[in-house]
C-alpha positions in Angstrom: 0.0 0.0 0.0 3.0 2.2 1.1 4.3 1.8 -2.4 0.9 2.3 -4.3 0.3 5.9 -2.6 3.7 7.3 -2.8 3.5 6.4 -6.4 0.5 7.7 -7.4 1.8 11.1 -5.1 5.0 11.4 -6.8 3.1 10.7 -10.3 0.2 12.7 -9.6 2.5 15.7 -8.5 4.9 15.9 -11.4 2.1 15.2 -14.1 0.1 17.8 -12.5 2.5 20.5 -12.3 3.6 19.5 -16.0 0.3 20.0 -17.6 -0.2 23.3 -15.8 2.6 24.7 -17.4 0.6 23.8 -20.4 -2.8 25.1 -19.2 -1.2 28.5 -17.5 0.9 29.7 -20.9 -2.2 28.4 -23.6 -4.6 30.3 -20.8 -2.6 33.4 -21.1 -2.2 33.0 -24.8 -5.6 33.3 -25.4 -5.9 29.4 -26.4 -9.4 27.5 -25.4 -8.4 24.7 -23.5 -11.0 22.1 -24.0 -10.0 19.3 -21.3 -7.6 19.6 -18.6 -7.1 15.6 -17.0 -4.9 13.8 -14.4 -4.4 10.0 -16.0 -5.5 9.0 -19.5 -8.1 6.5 -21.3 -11.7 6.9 -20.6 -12.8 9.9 -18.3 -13.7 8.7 -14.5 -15.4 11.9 -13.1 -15.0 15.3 -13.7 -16.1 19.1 -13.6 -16.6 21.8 -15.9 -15.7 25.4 -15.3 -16.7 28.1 -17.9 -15.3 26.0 -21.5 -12.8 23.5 -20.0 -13.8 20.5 -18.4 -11.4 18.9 -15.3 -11.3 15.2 -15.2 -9.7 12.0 -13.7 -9.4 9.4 -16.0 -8.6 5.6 -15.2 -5.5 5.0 -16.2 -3.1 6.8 -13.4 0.0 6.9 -16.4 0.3 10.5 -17.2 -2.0 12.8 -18.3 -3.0 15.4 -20.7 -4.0 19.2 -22.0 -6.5 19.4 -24.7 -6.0 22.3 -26.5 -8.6 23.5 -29.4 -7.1 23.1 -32.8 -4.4 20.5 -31.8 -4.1 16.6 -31.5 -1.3 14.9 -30.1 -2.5 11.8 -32.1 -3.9 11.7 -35.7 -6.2 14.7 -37.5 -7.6 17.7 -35.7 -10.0 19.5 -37.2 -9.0 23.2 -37.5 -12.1 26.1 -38.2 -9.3 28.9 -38.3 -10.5 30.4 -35.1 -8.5 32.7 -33.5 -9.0 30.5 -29.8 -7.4 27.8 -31.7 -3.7 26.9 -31.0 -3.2 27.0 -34.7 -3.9 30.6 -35.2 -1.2 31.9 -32.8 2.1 32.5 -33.6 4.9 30.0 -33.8 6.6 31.1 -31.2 3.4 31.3 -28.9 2.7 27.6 -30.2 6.2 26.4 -29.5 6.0 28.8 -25.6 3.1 26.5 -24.9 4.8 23.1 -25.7 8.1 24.1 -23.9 5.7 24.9 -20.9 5.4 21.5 -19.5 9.0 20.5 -19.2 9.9 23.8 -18.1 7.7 23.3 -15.2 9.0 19.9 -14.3 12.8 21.6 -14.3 11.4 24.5 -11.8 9.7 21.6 -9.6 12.7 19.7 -9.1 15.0 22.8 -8.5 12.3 24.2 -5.9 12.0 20.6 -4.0 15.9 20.6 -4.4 16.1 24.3 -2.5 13.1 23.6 -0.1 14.8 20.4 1.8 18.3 22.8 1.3 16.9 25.6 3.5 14.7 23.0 5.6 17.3 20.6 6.7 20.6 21.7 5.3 23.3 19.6 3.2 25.5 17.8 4.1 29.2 18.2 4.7 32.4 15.4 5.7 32.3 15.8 9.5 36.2 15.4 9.3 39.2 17.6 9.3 41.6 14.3 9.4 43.9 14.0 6.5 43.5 11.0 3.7 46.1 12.4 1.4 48.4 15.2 0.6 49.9 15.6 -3.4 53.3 16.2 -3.6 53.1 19.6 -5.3 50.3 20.8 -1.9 51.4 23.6 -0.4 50.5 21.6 2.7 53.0 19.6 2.3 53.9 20.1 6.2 51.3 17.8 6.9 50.8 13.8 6.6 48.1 11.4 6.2 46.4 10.9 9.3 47.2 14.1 10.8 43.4 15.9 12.4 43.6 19.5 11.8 41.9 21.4 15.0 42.3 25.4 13.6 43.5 27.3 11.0 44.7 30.5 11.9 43.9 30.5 15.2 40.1 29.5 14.0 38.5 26.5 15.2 37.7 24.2 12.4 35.2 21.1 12.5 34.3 19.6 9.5 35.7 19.8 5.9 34.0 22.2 4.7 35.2 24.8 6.6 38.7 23.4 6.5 38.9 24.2 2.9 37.0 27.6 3.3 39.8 28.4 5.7 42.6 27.5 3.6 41.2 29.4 0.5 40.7 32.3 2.7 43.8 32.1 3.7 45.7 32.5 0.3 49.4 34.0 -0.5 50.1 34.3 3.4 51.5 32.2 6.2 49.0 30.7 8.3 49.4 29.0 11.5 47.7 25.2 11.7 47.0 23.2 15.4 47.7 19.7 14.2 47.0 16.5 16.3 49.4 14.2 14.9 49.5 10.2 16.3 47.9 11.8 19.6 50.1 14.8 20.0 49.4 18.3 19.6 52.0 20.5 17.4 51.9 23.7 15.8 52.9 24.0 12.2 53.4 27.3 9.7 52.5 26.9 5.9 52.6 29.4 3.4 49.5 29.3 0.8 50.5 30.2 -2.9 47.3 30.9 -4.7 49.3 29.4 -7.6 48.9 26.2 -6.2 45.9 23.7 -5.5 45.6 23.0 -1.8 46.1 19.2 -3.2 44.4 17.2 -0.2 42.2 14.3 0.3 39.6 13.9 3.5 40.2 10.7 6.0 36.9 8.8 4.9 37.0 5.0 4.9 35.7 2.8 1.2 32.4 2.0 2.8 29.4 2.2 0.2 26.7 4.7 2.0 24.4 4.5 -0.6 23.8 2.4 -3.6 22.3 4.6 -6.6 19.5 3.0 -8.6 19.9 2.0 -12.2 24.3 2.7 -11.7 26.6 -0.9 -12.2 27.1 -1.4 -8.2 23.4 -2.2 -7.6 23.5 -4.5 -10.7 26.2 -6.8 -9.3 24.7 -6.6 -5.5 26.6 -3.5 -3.8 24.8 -2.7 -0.8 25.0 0.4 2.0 27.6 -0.9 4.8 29.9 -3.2 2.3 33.6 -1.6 2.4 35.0 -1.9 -0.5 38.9 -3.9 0.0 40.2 -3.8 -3.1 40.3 -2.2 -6.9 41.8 -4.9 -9.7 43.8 -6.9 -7.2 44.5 -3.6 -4.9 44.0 -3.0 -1.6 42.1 0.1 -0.8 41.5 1.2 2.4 40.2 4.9 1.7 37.5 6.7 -0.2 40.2 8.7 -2.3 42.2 5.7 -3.3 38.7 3.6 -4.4 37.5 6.5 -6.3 40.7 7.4 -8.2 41.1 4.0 -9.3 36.9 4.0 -10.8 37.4 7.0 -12.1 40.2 6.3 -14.2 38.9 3.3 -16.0 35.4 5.1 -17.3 33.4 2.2 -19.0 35.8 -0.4 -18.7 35.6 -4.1 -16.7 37.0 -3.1 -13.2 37.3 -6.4 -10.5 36.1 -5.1 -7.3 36.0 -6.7 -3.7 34.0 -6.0 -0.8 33.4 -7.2 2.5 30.0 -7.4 4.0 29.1 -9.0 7.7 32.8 -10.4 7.6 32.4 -12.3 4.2 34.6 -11.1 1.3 32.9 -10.8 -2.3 34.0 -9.8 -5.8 31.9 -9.3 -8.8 33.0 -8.0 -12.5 31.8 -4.3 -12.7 31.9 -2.3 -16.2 31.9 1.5 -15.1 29.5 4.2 -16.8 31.1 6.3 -18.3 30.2 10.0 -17.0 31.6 14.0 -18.1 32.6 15.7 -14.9 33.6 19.4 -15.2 36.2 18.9 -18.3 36.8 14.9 -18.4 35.4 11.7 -18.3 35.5 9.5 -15.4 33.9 6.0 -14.4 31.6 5.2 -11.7 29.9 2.6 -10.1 27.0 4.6 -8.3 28.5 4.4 -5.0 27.7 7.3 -1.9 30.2 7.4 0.6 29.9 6.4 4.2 26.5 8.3 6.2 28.6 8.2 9.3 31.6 10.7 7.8 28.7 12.9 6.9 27.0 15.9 8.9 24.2 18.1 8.4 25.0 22.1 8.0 22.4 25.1 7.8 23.0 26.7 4.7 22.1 30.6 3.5 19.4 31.1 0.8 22.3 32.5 -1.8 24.5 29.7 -1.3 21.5 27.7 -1.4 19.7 28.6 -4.8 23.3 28.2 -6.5 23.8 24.9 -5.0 20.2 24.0 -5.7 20.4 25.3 -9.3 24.0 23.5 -9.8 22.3 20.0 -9.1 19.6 20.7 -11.4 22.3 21.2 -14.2 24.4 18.1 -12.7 21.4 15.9 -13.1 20.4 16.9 -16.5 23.9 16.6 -17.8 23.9 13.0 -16.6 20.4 11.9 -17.7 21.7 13.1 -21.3 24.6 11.2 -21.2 23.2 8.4 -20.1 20.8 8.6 -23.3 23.7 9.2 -25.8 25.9 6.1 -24.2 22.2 3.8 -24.5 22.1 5.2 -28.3 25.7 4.5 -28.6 25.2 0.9 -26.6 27.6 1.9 -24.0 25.0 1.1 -21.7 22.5 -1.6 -22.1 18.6 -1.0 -21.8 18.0 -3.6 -19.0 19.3 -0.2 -17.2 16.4 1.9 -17.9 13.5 1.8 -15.2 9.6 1.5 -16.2 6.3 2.2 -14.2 6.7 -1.0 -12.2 10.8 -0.3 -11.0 9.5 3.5 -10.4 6.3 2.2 -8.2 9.0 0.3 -6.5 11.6 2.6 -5.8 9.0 5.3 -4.8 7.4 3.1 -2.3 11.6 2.5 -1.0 12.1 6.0 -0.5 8.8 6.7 1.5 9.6 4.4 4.1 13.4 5.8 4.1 11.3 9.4 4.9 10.0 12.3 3.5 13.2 14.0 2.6 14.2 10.5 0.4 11.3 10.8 -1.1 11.3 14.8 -2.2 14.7 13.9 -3.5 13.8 11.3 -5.4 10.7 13.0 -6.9 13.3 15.8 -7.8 15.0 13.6 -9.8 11.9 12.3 -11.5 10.5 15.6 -12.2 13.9 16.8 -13.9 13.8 13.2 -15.9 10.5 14.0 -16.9 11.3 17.1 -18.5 14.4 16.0 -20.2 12.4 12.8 -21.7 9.8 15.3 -23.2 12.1 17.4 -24.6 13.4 14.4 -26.4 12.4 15.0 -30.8 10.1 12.2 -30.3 6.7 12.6 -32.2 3.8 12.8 -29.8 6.2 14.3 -27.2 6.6 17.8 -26.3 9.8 17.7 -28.2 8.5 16.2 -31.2 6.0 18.6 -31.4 8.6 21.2 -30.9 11.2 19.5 -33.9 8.1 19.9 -36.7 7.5 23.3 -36.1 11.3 24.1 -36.3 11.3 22.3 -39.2 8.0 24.2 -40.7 9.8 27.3 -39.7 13.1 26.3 -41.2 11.0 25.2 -44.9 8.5 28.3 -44.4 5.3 26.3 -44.6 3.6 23.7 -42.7 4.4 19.6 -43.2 1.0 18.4 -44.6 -1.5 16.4 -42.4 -0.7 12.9 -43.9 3.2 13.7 -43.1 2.2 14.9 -39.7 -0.1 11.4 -39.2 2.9 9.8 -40.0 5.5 10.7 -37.7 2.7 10.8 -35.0 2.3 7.2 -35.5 5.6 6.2 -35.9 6.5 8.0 -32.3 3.5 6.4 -30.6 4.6 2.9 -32.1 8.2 3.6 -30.7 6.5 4.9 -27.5 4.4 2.2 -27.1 7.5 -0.7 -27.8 9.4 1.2 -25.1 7.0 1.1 -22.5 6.3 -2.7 -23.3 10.4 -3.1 -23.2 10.9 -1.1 -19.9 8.2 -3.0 -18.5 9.3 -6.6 -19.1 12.7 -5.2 -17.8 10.9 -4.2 -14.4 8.6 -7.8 -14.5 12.4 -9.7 -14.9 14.3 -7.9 -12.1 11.5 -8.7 -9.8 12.0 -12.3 -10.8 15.1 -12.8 -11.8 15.0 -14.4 -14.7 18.2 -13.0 -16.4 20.3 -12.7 -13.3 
């Protein structure tokens, strides 16, 4: 039951807030709208106020804006009104299509800032040292040592370690060290020329496993510390992720250790951009315990917030270009059912998993309509750049055509994604 109503919430939230960006721009564009309905298929219930009537319909997978003088699927017919979304402009045609997904984007970056400002981010609760690169100005300092102030400030997490070594640039700054239990005092000078070239203390214990990534394919789960990378030993965070990142999309041997018992398994890393290069991961979070939550301002927060938004749309489209390029195989892509069950996961892991992960969706969402798929908001938008482009309108039959072609391809991909979903469940091609 959990599972059912946190699905239908996350569903009937993102569908609703899509189809109102629809409804709002056609509204203020002078466009009837005819029908405004949560689900599709045949019309449960439903009320009408002044010329558009709001319905439920029975099938809970999406939903739908029916604007006069349009058809998602097959022939409209058009009386030349000026009501009709065929007598506005292009670009007032094209403002209404873009509406949806642009709503979804905003949803995800507003849940994304709201549990922010709510409950904070988090930070590495650690000023212990993992690493120091041999061109660091910190070279002063080892592995292992704690860092209490810099300055003569008191710092207690990583976060602020960093702040206070960037603030402390091209001068000589006083550091309390404990080193091996002892206290010393230590002077470094900070070239701004120069990265600061260190690595946090955090051990290779998996805190999270992300859905859909290679680790949850081979049976990664939160708690399993991860021992070794192709035959060597790791002991920290730093030395497991160097080693994954290096070796984007390539076969990478990995060994774990869970309730005392070692594993291994096989894992090809996906290949991801990040900042200027390409690096592999697995879809591993690092350990909850080395992580503490920090209030956070509202500036620092809408950057933040609008950063992830970009972060996650970056990766959603790379993920589609390795899928077209076969660098990832479909049994990685999620239907209804693996959604159902992920959303029903996350509600009983709380609220805030489950705004986060609903985030995520919503951004999905808009990506996937964007996508020049006939039927789909970005098909839709792709024939009227190419009407614009030729200077006249693609005749009916040709617009019948690619309609039916993209419900076809719609239609196979739902059926695919879906006998994905039914297989995990039941293994059948573990």
């Amino acid at each position: 039951m959990t599972t059912l109503l946190s699905f239908l919430f996350v569903l009937g939230v993102l569908v609703f807030v899509h189809e109102l960006g629809h409804f709002w721009v056609a509204k203020r564009a002078g466009i009837l709208v005819e029908r405004f309905s949560l689900g599709i298929g045949p019309r449960a219930f439903g009320i009408t106020v002044g010329q558009t009537e709001y319905c439920i319909s029975w099938l809970p997978f999406g939903g739908y804006v029916k604007l006069a003088g349009m058809a998602d699927i097959g022939h409209e017919e058009v009386k030349g009104e000026p009501w009709e979304f065929q007598s506005r402009p292009r670009w007032v045609q094209m403002s209404v299509l873009a509406a949806g997904p642009a709503m979804n984007f905003l949803l995800g970056f507003l849940i994304i800032l709201g549990v922010r400002l709510i409950v904070g981010e988090y930070v590495l609760n650690t000023t212990q040292i993992g690493r120091i690169e041999a061109a660091s100005p910190l070279r002063e300092l080892k592995p292992g040592d704690r860092v209490a102030s810099v300055g003569g400030v008191r710092v207690e997490n990583w976060d602020a370690l960093i702040r206070a070594f960037e603030g402390a640039r091209n001068s000589t700054v006083s550091l309390d060290v404990i080193r091996d239990g002892t206290p010393l005092s230590l002077q470094v000078f900070l070239d701004r020329s120069q990265t600061l070239g260190i690595d946090p203390f955090v051990s290779s214990t998996a805190g999270s496993v992300l859905s859909g990534y290679p680790a949850e394919g081979v049976g990664l789960q939160p708690g399993d510390r991860i021992v070794g990378i192709d035959g060597e030993p790791v002991t920290q965070w730093w030395q497991m992720k160097e080693k994954i990142s290096a070796r984007p999309a390539q076969e990478i041997e990995v060994r774990w250790v869970r309730d005392g018992v070692e594993m291994q398994a096989q894992i090809v890393s996906r290949a991801e951009q990040v900042e200027d290069k390409t690096v592999g991961l697995i879809g591993i979070g690092p350990p909850m315990e080395s992580m503490v939550r920090m209030p956070v301002g509202v500036v620092k927060a809408i950057g933040r917030s609008g950063q992830d938004v970009v972060r996650f749309t970056t990766l959603i489209y790379t993920f589609i270009k390795d899928l077209i390029l076969g660098k990832v195989s479909g049994r990685a892509l999620a239907g209804p059912v693996a959604i159902a069950q992920m959303a029903g996961q996350k509600a009983q892991q709380g609220w805030e998993r489950l705004l986060g992960f609903m985030a995520l969706l919503s951004i999905n969402l808009a990506v996937l309509n964007l996508l020049p798929i006939p039927v789909l908001d970005g098909g839709h938008l792709m024939i009227l750049t190419v009407e614009a482009a030729i200077r006249r309108p693609l005749s009916i039959r040709q617009k019948e055509v690619l309609q039916q072609v993209g419900l076809a391809f719609l239609l196979f991909l739902m059926l695919y994604v879906t006998f994905g979903d039914i297989s995990r469940i039941f293994g059948w091609f573990n």
